[in-house]
N, C-alpha and C positions, 0 to 999 in steps of 0.2 A: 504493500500500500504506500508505503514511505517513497518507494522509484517512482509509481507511480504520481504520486503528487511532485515531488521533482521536475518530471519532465509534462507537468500540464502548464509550466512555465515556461513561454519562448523565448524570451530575453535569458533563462538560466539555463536552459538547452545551448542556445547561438554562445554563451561563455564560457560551457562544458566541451563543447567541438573548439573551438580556438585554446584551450587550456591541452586539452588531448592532443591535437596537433604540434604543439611546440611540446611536450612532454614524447611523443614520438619522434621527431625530429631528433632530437636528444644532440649529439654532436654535429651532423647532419646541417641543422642549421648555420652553426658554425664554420664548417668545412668546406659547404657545396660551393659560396663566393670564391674562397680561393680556388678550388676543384677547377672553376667555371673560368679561370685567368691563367691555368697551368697551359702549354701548348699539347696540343694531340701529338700522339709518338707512333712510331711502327707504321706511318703511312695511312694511316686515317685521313684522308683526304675529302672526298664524297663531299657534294653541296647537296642541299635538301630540294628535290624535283617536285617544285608546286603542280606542276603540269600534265604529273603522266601517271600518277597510282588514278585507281578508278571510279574511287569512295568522293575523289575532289572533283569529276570531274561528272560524277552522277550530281554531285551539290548544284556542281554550275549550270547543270542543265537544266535540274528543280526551282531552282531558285535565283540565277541572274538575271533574270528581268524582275525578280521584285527586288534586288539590290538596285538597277537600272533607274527605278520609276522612283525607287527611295533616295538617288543622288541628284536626280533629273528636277526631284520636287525643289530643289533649292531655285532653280530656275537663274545659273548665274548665265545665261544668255541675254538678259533684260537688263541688268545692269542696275540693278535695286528700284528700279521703274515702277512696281506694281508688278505683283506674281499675277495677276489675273488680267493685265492690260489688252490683253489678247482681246477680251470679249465687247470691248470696244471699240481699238482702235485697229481691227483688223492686222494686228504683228503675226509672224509666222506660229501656229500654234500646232505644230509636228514636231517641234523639238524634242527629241526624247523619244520619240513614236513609233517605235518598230512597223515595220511591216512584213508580213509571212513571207515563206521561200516562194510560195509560188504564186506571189503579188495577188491572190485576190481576196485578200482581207489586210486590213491592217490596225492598229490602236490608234485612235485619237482620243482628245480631250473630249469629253461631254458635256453639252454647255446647259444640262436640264439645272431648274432651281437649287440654288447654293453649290452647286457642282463642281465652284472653285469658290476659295473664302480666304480674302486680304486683310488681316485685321490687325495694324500695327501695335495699337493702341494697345489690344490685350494679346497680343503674340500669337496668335493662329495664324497660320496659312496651310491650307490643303489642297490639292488638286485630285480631279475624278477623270481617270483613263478608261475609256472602254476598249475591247475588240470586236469589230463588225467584219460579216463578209461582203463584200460590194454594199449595197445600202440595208441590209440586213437588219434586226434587232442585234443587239449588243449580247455578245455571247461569253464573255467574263466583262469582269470590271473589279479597277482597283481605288482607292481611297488612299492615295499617297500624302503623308501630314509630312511636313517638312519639321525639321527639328533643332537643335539648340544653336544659335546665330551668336560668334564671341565677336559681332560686331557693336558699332559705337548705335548707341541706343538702346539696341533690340539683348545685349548681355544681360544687361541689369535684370530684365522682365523674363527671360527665357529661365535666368538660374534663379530668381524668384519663386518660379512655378516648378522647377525641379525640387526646391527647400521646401517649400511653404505646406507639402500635403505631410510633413513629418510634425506639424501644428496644427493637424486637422482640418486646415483650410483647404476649401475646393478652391483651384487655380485658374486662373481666369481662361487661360486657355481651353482648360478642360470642360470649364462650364458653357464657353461658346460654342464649342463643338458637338456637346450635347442638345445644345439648342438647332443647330441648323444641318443636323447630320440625317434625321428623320425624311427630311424634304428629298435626300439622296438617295437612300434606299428606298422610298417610297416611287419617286420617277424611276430607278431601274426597274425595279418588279414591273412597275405597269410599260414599261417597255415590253421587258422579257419577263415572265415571271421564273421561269426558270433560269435566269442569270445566275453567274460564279463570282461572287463578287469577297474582293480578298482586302484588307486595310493593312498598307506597309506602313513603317518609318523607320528615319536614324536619330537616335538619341531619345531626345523630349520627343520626336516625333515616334518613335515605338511606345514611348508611353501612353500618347493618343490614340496610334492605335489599338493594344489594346482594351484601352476603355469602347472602344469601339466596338469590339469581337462581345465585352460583359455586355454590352448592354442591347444591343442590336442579334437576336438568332439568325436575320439573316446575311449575316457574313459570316461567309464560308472558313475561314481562313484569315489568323492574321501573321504575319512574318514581319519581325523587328530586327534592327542590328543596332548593334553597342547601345541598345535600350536604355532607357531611365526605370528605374525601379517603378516610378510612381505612375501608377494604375488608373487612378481613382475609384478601385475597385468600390473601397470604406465608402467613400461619399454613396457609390449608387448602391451599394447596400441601404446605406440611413432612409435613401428613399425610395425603396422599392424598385429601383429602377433595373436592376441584374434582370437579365432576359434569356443570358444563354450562363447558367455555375461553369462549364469546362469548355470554355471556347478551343478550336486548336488552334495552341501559339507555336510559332518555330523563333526562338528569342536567339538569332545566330552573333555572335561577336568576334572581334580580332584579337586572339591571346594578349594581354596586358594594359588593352587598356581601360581607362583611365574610371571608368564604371564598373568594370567588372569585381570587384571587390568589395565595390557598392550593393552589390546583386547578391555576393554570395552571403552577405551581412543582412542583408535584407528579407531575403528567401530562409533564410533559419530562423525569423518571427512569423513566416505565414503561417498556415494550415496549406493541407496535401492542392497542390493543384495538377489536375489530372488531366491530360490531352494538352500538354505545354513542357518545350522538351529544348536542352538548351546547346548549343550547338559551336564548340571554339573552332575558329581555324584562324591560319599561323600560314600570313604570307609576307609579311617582314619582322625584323628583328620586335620585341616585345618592348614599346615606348607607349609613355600614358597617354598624351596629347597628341601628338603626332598617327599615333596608332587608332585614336579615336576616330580621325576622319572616312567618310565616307566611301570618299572613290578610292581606298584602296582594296575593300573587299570588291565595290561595281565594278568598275576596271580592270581587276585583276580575275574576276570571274571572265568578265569579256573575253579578256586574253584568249583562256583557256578554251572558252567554245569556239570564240576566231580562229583558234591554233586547230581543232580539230577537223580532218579530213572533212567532204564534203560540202552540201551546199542546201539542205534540209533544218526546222524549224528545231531548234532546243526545245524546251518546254514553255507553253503558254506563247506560243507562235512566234517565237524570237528568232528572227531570221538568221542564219549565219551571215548570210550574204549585208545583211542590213549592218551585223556589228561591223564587219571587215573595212566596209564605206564609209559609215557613217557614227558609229560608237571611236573605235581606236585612231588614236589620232585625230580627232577632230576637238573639236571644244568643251566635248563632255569625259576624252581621257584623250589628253592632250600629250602624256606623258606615259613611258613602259611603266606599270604598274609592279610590274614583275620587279623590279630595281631594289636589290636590298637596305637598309640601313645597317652599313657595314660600320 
């Protein structure tokens, strides 16, 4: 009974795992920094081949276009203009937009009610991508939240809403999107009602998303990278508002950075969440900040589908052909991705 009352505490669980860990560790601690500065002997040579086991390259088929639409949603082709300027002032709004290997479908922006949302003031920006075949109904659709901006302004208000649910406070962001994300899924269903509709982000914006997946049953699928912890599960608890308890999340990250230790601290006060599964990969050296940004998982997924034989659709109609032209080397990976932090 005495274990038992013990661990119905998660703050004294999450202080009995980090006590155990450094008690196993034991010298280990101590030793592995120098270990880790000793030179390799006997011809240990080998560089680490992001490109060619099969596990990385099933990932990149699964999942680079929702890293794509999750780097894409920063929209730095506008020049901080307005993420949604598009819908007015006729600017090219394919950026980002795949289309299929066998050109008769492709993804565009959706311009049904709130289906793009600029709101500086309280830090929301999202964008709504569908895929249609020739003028077809929309046959997926994604819900890309753009996520933490360490620019002048928009810093203050983005780490604001990162801090602030750790004080109970629902964050302004998250409260807006709750407000105007109904209007979304409401217009696809009555498009399609059988649409695949999936909610990506990076950072704050996987945190939107998944408030998205809690509260909305009909999204399918949400997929985050280098996540913010904060959910706002608690808030739509308080009001009834959870609609789906075990959305499926793919919460994917870059080994070290700069969240993820936020996550594993975070995740030993929840309760079990089931259908949400977390996923590290390791494509440059392990840096907090650096490693946190975006297009080095998007980009560097690109890579890997461009690098493969062929000329046939990745997953979720991602053209090969489309990233070869127009993802690598262009404005959205302007740069080898592959380039270690040596």
């Amino acid at each position: 009974m005495a274990d038992r009352q013990i661990f119905a505490f998660p703050w004294l669980r999450a202080v009995l795992v980090i006590v155990a860990a450094c008690m196993l560790g034991a010298c280990g601690l101590l030793l592995t920094p120098i270990a880790a500065l000793t030179p390799y002997e006997n011809g240990v040579l080998n560089d680490p081949e992001n490109f060619r086991d099969p596990f990385t390259r099933a990932i990149a088929d699964e999942f680079g276009i929702m890293a794509l639409f999750a780097h894409v949603a920063y929209r730095r082709d506008l020049d901080g203009n307005g993420g949604c300027g598009y819908l007015e002032n006729g600017k090219d709004d394919y950026y980002g937009m795949p289309t299929s290997a066998d050109g008769t479908g492709r993804w565009m922006r959706w311009k049904g009610t709130n289906g793009c949302v600029d709101d500086p003031d309280r830090g929301l920006f999202y964008e709504t991508y569908v895929f249609r075949d020739q003028n077809g109904p929309p046959k997926e659709a994604v819900i890309a939240f753009r996520g933490t901006e360490n620019t002048k302004g928009q810093f203050l208000r983005d780490w604001k809403a990162n801090l602030s649910a750790l004080f109970g406070v629902e964050p302004a962001q998250y409260g807006l999107a709750r407000e105007k994300l109904p209007d979304v899924i409401e217009g696809l269903r009555y498009e399609n009602s059988q649409v695949v509709i999936h909610a990506v982000g990076h950072s704050l914006g996987g945190g939107l998303a998944q408030q998205a997946g809690y509260q909305f049953a009909e999204v399918d699928r949400v997929v985050t990278f280098n996540t913010s912890p904060v959910t706002n599960w608690t808030q739509l608890k308080f009001d009834s508002a959870v609609r789906n308890r075990y959305p499926l999340i793919y919460r994917i990250y870059h080994g070290g950075e700069i969240l993820e230790k936020v996550r594993f601290v975070t995740t030993s006060f929840t309760a079990t969440r089931f259908n949400r599964y977390d996923l590290s990969l390791q494509f440059r050296r392990k840096s907090s900040v650096p490693g946190h940004s975006m297009d080095i998982v998007a980009c560097t997924l690109a890579r890997i589908l461009g690098d493969t034989p062929g000329t046939g659709d990745a997953g979720h109609y991602y053209g090969r052909e489309y990233i070869r032209k127009e993802v690598l080397g262009s404005s959205i990976c302007p740069e080898n991705p592959s380039a270690r932090n040596e």
